[in-house]
C-alpha beads as a LAMMPS data file, in Angstrom:
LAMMPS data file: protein, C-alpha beads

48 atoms
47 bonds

1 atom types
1 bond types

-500.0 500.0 xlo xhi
-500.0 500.0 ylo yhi
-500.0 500.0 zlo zhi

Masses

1 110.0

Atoms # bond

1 1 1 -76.951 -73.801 178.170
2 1 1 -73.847 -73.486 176.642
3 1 1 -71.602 -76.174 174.281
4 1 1 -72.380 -79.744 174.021
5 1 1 -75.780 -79.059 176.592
6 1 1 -73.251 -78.049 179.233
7 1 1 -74.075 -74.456 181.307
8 1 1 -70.455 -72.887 180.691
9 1 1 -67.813 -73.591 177.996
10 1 1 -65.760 -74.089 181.412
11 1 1 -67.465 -77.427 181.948
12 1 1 -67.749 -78.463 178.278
13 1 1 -63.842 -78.238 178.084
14 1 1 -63.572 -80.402 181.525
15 1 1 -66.283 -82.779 179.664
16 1 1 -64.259 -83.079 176.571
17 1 1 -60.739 -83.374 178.479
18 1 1 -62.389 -86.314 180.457
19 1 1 -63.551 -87.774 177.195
20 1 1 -60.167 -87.846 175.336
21 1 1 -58.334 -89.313 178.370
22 1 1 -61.169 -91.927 178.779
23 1 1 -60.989 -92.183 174.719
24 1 1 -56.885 -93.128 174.811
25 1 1 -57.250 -95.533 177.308
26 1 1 -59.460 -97.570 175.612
27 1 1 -57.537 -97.397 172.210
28 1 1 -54.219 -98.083 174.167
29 1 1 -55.855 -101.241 175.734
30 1 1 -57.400 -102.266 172.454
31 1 1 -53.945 -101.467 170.709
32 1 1 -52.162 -103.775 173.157
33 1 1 -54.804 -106.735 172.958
34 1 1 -54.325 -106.305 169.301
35 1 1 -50.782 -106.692 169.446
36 1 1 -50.582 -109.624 171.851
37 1 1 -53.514 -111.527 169.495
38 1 1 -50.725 -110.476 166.301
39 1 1 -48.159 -112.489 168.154
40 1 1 -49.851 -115.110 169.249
41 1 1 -50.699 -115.985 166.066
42 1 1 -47.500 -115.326 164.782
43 1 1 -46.332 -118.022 167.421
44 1 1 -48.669 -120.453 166.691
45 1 1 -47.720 -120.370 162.754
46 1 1 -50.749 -118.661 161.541
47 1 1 -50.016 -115.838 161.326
48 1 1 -49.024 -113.177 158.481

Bonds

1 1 1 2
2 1 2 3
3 1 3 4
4 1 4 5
5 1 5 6
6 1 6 7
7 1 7 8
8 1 8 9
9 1 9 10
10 1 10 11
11 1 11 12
12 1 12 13
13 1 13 14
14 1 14 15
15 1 15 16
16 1 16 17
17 1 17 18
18 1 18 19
19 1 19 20
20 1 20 21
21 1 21 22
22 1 22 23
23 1 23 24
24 1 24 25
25 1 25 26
26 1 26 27
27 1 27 28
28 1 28 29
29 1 29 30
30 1 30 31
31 1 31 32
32 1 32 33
33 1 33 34
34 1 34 35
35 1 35 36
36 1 36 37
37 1 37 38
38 1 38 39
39 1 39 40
40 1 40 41
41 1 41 42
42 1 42 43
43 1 43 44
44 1 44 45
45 1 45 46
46 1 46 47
47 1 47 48
């Protein structure tokens, strides 16, 4: 076995490649249901 329990650096790098992709599209969806709860509040007057 080679890095993170995978048999060849080759698949470690696909594994951590996967990872970050799968990584940003959670923080990007996150990000954007941040933003729209923001405004909403900022709508509704309670906002900052």
């Amino acid at each position: 076995m080679n890095r993170m329990g995978h048999p060849t650096t080759r698949a470690a790098l696909i594994y951590q490649h996967t990872a970050m992709e799968r990584d940003r599209a959670i923080a990007d969806v996150l990000g954007r249901l941040a933003k729209e709860a923001l405004n909403k509040q900022d709508q509704d007057g309670s906002g900052t």
